[in-house]
Backbone as numpy.savetxt, mean C-alpha at the origin, in Angstrom:
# Nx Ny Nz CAx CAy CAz Cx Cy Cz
16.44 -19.45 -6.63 15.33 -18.58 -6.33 15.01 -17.72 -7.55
13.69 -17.79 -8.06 12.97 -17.07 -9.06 12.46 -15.50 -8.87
13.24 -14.44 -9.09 12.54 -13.27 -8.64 11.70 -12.77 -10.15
10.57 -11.65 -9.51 9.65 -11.61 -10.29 8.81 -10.36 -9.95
9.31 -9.47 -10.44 8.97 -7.44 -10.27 7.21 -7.92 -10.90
6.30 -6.94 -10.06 4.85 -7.14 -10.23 4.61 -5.85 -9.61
3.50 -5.53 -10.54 3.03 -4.04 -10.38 0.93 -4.40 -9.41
0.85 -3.21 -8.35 -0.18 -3.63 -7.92 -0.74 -2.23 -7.81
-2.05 -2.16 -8.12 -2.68 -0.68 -7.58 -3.72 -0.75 -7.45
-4.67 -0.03 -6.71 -6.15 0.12 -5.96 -6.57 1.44 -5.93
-7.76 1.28 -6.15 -8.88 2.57 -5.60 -8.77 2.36 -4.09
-8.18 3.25 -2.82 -8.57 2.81 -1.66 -9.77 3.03 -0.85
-10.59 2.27 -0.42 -11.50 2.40 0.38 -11.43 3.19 1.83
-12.22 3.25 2.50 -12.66 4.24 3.20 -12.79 2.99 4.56
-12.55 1.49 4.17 -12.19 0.44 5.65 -11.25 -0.29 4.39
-10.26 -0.67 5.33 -8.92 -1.20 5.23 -9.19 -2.10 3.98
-8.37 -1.98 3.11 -8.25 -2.20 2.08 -6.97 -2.59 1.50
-6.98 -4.24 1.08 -5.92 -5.04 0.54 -5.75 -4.81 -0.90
-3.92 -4.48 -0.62 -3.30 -4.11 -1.90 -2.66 -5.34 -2.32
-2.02 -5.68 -1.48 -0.89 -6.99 -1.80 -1.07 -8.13 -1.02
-1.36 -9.06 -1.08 -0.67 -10.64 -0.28 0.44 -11.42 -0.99
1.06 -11.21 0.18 2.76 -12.21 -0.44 1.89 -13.55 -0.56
2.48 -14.15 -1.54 2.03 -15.67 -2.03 2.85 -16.64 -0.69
2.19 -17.63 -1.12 2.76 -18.54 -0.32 4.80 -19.35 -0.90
5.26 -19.69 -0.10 6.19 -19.81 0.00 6.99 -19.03 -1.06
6.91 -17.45 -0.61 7.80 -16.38 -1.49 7.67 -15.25 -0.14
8.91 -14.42 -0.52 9.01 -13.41 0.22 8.92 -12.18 -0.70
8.43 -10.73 -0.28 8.56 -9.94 -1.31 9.11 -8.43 -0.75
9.02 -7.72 -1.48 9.64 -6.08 -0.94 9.20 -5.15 -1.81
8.45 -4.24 -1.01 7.44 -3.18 -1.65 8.86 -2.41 -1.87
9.00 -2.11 -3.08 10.15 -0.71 -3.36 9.49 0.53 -2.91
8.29 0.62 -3.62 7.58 1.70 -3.04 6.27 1.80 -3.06
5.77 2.87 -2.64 4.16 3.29 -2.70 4.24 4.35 -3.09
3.20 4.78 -4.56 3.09 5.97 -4.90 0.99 6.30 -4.19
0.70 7.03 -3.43 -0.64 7.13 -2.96 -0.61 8.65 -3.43
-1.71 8.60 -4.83 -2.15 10.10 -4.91 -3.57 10.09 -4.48
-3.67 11.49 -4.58 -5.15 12.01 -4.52 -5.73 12.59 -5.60
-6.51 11.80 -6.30 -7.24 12.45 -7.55 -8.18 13.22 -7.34
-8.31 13.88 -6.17 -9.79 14.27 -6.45 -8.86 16.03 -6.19
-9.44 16.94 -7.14 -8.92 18.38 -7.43 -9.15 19.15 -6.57
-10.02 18.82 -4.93 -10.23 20.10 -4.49 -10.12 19.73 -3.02
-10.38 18.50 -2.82 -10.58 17.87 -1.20 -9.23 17.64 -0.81
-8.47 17.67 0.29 -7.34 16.79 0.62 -7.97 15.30 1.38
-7.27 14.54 1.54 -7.55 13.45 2.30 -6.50 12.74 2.96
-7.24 11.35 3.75 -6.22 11.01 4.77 -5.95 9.83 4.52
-4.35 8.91 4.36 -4.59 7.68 4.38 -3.84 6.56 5.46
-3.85 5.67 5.70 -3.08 4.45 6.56 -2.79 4.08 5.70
-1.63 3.47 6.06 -0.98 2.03 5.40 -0.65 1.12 6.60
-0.81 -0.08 6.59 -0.82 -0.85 7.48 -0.26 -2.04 7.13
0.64 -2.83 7.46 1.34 -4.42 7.02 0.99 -5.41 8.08
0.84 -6.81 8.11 0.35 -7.38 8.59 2.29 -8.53 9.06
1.91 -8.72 10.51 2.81 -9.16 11.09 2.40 -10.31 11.87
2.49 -12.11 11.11 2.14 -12.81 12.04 0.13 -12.12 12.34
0.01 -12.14 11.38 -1.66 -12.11 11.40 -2.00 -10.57 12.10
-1.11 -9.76 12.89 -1.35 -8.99 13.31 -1.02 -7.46 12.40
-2.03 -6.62 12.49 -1.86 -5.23 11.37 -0.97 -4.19 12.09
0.27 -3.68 11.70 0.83 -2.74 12.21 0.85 -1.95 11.15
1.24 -0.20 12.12 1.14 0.89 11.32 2.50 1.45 10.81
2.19 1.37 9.06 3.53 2.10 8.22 2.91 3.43 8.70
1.68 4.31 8.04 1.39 5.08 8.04 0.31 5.62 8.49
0.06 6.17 9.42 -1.14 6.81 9.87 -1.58 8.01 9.77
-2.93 8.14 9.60 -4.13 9.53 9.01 -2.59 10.32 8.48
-2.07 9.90 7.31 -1.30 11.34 6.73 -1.98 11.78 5.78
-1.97 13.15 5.41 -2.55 13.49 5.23 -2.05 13.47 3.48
-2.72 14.10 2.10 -2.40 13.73 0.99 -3.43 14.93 0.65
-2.76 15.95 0.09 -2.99 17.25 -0.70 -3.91 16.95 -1.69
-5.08 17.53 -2.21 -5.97 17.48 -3.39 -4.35 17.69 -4.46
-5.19 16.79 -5.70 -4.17 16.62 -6.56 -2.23 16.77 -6.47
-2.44 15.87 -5.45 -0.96 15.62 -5.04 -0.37 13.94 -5.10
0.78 13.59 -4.56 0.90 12.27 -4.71 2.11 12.11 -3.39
1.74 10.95 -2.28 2.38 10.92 -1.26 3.63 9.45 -1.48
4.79 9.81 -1.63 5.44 8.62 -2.17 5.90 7.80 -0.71
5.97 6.74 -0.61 6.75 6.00 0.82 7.34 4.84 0.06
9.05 5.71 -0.15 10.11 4.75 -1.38 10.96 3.86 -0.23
10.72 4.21 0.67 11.73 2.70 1.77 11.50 1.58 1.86
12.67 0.53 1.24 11.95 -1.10 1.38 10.90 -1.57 2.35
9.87 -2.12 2.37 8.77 -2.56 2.83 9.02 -4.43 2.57
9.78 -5.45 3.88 10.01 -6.35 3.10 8.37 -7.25 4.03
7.68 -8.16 3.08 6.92 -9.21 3.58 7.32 -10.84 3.19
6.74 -11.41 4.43 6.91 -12.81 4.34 5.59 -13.59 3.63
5.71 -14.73 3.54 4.67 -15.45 2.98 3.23 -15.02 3.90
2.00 -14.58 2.99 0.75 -14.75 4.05 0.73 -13.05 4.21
2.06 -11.99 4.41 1.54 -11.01 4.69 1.00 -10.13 3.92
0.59 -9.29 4.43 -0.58 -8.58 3.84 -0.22 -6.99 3.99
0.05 -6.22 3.01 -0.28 -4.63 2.67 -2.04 -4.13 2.47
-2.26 -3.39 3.43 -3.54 -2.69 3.39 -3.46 -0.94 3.13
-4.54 -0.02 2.84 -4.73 1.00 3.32 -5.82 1.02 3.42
-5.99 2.80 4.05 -7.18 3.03 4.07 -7.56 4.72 4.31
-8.58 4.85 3.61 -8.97 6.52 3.33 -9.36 6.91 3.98
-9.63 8.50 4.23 -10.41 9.14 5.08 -11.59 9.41 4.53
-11.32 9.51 3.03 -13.06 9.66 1.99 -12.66 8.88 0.80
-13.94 7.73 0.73 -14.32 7.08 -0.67 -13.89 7.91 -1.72
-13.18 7.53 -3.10 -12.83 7.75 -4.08 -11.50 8.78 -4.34
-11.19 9.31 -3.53 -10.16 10.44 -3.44 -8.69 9.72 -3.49
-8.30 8.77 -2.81 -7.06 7.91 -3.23 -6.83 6.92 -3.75
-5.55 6.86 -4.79 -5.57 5.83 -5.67 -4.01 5.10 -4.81
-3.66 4.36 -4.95 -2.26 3.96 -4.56 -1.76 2.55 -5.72
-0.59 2.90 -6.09 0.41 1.88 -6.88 1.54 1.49 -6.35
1.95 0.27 -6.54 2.89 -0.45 -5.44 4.15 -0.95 -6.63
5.53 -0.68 -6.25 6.23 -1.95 -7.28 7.01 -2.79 -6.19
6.99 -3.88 -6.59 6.86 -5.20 -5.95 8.20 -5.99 -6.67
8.76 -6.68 -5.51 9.94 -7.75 -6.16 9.48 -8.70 -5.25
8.86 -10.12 -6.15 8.65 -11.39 -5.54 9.70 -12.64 -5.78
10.40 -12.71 -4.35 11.35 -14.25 -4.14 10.90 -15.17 -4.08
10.86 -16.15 -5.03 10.24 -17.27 -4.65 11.48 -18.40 -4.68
């Protein structure tokens, strides 16, 4: 088995918004999520959501993320082939999120 650390990050949108899809026949494990808020004066809200067997369950819901702050979620996050890491904002442009990633193939 070939492992293979990969860095992923997004502007998140304001409807659910794909960060990661595990490749096909590999498994992977979010080490973490760093989700800041760039914007200096607004706070905002975000989801994180993983996809289970096609279905979206909730890591994180409407938490909330301080103007110029950064919300970390460092607990293994493991996915199978096909699944899918999303979020999603409470306001356009205000969150950024970066992922580090270990892919098993």
């Amino acid at each position: 088995m070939a492992n293979t650390f990969k860095n992923a990050g997004i502007a998140i949108g304001t409807s659910r918004t794909t960060l990661y899809t595990c490749p096909a026949a590999t498994q992977a494990v979010i080490h973490a999520l760093y989700i800041s808020n760039v914007d200096g004066v607004n706070d905002a809200d975000v989801t994180v959501e993983i996809t289970v067997n096609s279905t979206y369950f909730h890591v994180a819901k409407t938490v909330p993320v301080p103007a110029d702050a950064t919300l970390l979620l460092d607990k293994p996050m493991n996915l199978e082939a096909g699944d899918i890491i999303a979020l999603t904002a409470s306001t356009a442009g205000d969150l950024e999120v970066f992922a580090s990633i270990l892919e098993i193939a």
